[in-house]
DRENLUMGU-49534 format. One line per field, with one value per residue (C-alpha): residue number from 1; residue in one letter; x, y, z. Coordinates in nm, 2 decimals. Example, Ala and Ser with C-alpha at 12.3 -4.5 7.8 and 13.67 -1.06 7.14 Angstrom:
vexvo	[1 2]
doro	[A S]
x	[1.23 1.37]
y	[-0.45 -0.11]
z	[0.78 0.71]
***
This chain:
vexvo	[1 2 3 4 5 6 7 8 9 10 11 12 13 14 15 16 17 18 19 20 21 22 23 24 25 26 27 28 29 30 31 32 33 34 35 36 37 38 39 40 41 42 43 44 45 46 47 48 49 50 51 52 53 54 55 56 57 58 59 60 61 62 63 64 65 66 67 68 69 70 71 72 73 74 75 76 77 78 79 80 81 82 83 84 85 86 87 88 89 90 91 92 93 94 95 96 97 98 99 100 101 102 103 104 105 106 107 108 109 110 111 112 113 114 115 116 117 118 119 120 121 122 123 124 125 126 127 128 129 130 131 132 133 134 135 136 137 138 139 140 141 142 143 144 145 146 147 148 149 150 151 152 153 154 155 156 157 158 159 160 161 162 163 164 165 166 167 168 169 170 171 172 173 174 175 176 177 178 179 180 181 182 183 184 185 186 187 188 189 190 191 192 193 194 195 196 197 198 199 200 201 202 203 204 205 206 207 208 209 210 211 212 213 214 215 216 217 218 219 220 221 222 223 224 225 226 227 228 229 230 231 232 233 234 235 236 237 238 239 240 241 242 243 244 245 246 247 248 249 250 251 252 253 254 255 256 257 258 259 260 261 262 263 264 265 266 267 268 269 270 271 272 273 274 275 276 277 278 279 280 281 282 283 284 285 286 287 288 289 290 291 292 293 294 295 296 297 298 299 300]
doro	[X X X X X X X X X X X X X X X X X X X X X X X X X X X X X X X X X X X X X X X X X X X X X X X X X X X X X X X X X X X X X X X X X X X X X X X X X X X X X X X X X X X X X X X X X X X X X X X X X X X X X X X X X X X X X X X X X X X X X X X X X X X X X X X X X X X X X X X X X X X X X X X X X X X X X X X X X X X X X X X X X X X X X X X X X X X X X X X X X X X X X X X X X X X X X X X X X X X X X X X X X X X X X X X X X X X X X X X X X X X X X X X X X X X X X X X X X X X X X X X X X X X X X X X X X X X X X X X X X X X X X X X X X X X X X X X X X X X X X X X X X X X X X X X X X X X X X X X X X X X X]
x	[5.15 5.06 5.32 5.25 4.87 4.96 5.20 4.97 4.71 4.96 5.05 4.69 4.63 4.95 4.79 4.43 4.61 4.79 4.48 4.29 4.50 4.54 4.63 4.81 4.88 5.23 5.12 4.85 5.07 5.31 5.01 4.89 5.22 5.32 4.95 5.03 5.35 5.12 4.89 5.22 5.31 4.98 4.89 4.56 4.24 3.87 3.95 4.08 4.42 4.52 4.63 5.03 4.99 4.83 5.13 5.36 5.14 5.16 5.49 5.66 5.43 5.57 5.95 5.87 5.67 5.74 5.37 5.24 4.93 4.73 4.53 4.17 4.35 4.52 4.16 3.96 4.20 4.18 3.79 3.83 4.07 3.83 3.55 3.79 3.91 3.52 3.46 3.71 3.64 3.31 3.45 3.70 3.45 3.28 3.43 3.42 3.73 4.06 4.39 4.69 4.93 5.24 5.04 4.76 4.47 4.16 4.09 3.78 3.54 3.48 3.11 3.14 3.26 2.96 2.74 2.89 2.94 2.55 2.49 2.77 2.84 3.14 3.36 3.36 3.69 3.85 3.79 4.10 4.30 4.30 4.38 4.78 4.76 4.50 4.76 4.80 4.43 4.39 4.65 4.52 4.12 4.07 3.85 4.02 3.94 3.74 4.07 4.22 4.47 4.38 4.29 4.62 4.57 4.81 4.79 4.77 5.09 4.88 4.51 4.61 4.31 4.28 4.25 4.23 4.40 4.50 4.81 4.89 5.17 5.52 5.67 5.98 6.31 6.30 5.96 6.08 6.40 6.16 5.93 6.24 6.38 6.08 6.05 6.45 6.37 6.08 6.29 6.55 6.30 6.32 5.95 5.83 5.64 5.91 5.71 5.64 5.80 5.56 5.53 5.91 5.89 5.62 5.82 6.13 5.91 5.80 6.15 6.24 5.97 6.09 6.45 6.26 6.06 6.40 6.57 6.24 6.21 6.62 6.60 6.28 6.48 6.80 6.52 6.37 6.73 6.84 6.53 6.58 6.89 6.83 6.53 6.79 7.01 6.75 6.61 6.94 6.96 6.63 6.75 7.03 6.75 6.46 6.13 6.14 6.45 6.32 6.01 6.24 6.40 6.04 5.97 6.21 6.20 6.04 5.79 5.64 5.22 4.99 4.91 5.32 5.36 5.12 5.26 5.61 5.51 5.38 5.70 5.88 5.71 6.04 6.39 6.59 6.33 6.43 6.80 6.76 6.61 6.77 7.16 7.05 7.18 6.89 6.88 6.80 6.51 6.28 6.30 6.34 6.02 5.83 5.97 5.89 5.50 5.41 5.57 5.35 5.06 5.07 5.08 4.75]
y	[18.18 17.99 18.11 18.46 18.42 18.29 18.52 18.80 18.65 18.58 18.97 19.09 18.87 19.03 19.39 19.27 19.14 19.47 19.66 19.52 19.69 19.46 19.71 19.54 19.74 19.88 19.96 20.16 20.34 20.39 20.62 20.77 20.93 21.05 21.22 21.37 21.57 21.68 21.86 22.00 22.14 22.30 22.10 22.05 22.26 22.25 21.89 21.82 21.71 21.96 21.82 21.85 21.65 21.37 21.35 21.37 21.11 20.86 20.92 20.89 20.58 20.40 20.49 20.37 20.04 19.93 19.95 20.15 20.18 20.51 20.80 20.67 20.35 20.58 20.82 20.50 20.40 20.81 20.69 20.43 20.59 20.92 20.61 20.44 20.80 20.88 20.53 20.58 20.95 20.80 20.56 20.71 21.02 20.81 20.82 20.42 20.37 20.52 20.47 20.34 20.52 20.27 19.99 20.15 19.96 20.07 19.95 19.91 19.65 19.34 19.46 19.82 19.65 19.40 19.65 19.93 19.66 19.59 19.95 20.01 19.68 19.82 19.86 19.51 19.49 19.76 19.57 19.33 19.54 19.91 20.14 20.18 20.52 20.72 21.01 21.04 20.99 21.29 21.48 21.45 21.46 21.70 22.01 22.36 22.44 22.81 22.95 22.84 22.58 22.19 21.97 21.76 21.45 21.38 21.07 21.07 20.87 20.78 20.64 20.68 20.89 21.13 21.46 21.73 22.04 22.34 22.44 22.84 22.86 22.94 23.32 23.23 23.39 23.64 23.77 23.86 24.00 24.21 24.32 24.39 24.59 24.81 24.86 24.98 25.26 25.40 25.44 25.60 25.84 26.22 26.27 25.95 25.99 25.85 25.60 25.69 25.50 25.22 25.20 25.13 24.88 24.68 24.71 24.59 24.29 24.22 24.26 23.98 23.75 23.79 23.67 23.36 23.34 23.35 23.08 22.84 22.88 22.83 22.48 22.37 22.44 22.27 21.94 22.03 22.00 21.68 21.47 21.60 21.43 21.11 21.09 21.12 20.88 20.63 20.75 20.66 20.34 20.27 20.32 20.05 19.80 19.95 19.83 19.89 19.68 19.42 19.35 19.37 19.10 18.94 19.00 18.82 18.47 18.17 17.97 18.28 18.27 18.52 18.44 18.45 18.73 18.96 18.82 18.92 19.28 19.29 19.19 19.40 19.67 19.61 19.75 19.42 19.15 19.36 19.32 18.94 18.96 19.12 18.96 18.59 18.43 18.44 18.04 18.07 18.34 18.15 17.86 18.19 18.38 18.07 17.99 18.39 18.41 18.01 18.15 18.50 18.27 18.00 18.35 18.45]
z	[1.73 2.01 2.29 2.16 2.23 2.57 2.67 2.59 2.80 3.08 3.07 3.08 3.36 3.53 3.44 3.59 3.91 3.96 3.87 4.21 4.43 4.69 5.03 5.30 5.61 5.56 5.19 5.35 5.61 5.31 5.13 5.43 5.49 5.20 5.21 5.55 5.40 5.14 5.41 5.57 5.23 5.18 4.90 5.01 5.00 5.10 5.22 4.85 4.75 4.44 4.09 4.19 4.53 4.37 4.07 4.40 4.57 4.25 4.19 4.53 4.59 4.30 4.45 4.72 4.67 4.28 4.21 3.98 4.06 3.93 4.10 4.05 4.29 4.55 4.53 4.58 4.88 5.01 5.04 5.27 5.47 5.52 5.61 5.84 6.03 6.08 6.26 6.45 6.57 6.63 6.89 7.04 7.16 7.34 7.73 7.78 7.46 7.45 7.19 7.25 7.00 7.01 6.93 6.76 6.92 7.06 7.40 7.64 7.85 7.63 7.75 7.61 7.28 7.26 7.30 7.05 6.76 6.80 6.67 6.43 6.25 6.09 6.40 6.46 6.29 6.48 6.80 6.65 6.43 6.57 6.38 6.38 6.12 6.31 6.37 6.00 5.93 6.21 6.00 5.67 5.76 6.08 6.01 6.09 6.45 6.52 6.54 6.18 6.32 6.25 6.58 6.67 6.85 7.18 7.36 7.79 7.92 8.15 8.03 7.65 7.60 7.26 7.36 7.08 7.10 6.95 7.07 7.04 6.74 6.90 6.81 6.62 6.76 6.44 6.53 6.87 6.72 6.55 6.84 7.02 6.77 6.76 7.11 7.09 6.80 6.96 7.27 7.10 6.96 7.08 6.94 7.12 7.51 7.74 8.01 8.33 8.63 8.64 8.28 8.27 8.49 8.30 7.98 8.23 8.27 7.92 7.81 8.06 7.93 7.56 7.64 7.84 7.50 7.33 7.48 7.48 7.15 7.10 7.30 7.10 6.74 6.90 6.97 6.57 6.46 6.64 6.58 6.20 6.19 6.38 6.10 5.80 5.97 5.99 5.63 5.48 5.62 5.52 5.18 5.19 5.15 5.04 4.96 4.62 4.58 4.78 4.54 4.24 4.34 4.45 4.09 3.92 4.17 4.02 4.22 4.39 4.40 4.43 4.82 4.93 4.67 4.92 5.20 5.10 5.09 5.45 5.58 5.37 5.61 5.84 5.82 5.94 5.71 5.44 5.50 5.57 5.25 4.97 5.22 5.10 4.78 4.51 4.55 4.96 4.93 4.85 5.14 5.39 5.27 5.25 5.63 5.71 5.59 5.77 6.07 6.06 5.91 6.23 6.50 6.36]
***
C-alpha cells in the first residue's frame, strides 16, 4: 500500500513538473516556428490563431519535442512572445539600436543602453540576450501594411539596421502567359482597332519587358526550388537524430535531475550534440551530458 501511495505521489509530482512549462531558448524557437508556417498557411486571423492551427501547433510541438504540453501552455507562451516582439519593435525604432540577424543581438553605445534601460526596465535583459527569433516574432505579429501585405523585416549587410518593407508581390510566369495570351487574341481580332504606328511600338516595348519579367521570375523559382531541396536534405538529416528521440532516451536514464534534465534539452537544440548523443552506449551518456552542461555552465 505503501509503494502504491508513493508512486502515485511521485507521478503527480512528474505531472506538476511538466505542467510549469519550463521554456528554454531552442524550445521557444521550436514554437515560434511552427506558428510562423501557420501564418503562411493562412491559419490566422484578426491577429488570432484559429481552432485548427492551434491542434497543428500542439500536435506538431509534441513530435517535435516529447512534451506534451497543452494549448492554454503554448497560448500563455504566444503572450510573452507578442510582449517580447513589442519591446523589441520599441527598441529597434529608435535610430541609436540596430539587429544583427545571425546572432540575434541588439547592438548600440553602452551609453545609449544605460540610458534606455532607465525608462523601460524590462529591456534590461535584451541588452544580454537579444532576441535570436525576432524574424519569426515579425512573421507571426506584424500588422497588415496600407496596402494588404504584412511588413517583412530585411537586415543592412552593412549597419544591420531593420528596415520594413513591403515588397510589390512578383507576377507569376502563368499570369503573364495569360496577359500575353490576351494581348495575342485581341490582335488576331478582325473587329478589334489595329494600333497606330507609335502604339505598335509601345506594345513592341511592353512585350519585351514581359519576356524580361519571364525569365526573372524563371531564375527566382529555379532559386525557390534549390533552397527547397537543400532544406529537405538538411530536414532529413535532422531526423536521423531527432529531438524527440534524444529526450526519450533522456527519459529513461537514471541519475538525471531536474537542473541537467533542462539543461539537456538546450543542447539538444544542435544537430551534431544530438548525434554525439543518442551514438554513445546508454552507460557513457550520462558522464558526456554531465561533461556537456559544466562546460556550457563554466562559459556563462
Amino acid at each position: 500500500m505503501a509503494d502504491h501511495v508513493t508512486r502515485s505521489r511521485r507521478l503527480e509530482a512528474q505531472q506538476q513538473e511538466q505542467s510549469r512549462a519550463r521554456w528554454t531558448t531552442s524550445l521557444t524557437k521550436i514554437l515560434a516556428e511552427l506558428m510562423v508556417e501557420q501564418v503562411q498557411k493562412g491559419n490566422k486571423h484578426n491577429n488570432l490563431f484559429n481552432k485548427k492551427a492551434w491542434k497543428y501547433i500542439c500536435d506538431e510541438f509534441y513530435k517535435k519535442t516529447g512534451l506534451k504540453w497543452d494549448k492554454e501552455q503554448l497560448k500563455n507562451r504566444y503572450s510573452v512572445m507578442r510582449k517580447q516582439y513589442s519591446t523589441v519593435k520599441s527598441i529597434l525604432d529608435q535610430s541609436e539600436f540596430s539587429w544583427d540577424e545571425a546572432t540575434g543581438s541588439i547592438t548600440a553605445s553602452d551609453k545609449t543602453w544605460a540610458e534606455y534601460i532607465k525608462k523601460h526596465a524590462d529591456a534590461e535583459t535584451l541588452r544580454t540576450s537579444g532576441c535570436p527569433i525576432f524574424k519569426e516574432l515579425c512573421a507571426i505579429f506584424s500588422e497588415p501594411a496600407t496596402n494588404g501585405k504584412h511588413e517583412h523585416l530585411t537586415v543592412s549587410k552593412v549597419d544591420h539596421t531593420p528596415r520594413p518593407v513591403c515588397p510589390q508581390p512578383l507576377r507569376m510566369p502563368q499570369e503573364e502567359s495569360s496577359s500575353r495570351s490576351q494581348d495575342e487574341d485581341d490582335a488576331n481580332d478582325p473587329e478589334t482597332p489595329q494600333p497606330s504606328t507609335p502604339a505598335a511600338a509601345a506594345s513592341s516595348r511592353k512585350k519585351g519587358r514581359k519576356g524580361i519579367n519571364d525569365a526573372i521570375a524563371e531564375a527566382i523559382l529555379e532559386m525557390a526550388a534549390a533552397s527547397k531541396m537543400r532544406a529537405t536534405a538538411i530536414e532529413q538529416y535532422n531526423a536521423r537524430y531527432s529531438m524527440a528521440d534524444c529526450i526519450k532516451e533522456l527519459d529513461l536514464m537514471q541519475g538525471v535531475d531536474q537542473q541537467l534534465y533542462f539543461a539537456a534539452l538546450g543542447l539538444f537544440s544542435k544537430p551534431i550534440l544530438r548525434e554525439i548523443f543518442l551514438s554513445l552506449k546508454k552507460d557513457k551518456r550520462l558522464t558526456w551530458l554531465r561533461g556537456k552542461c559544466a562546460n556550457a555552465s563554466n562559459r556563462k
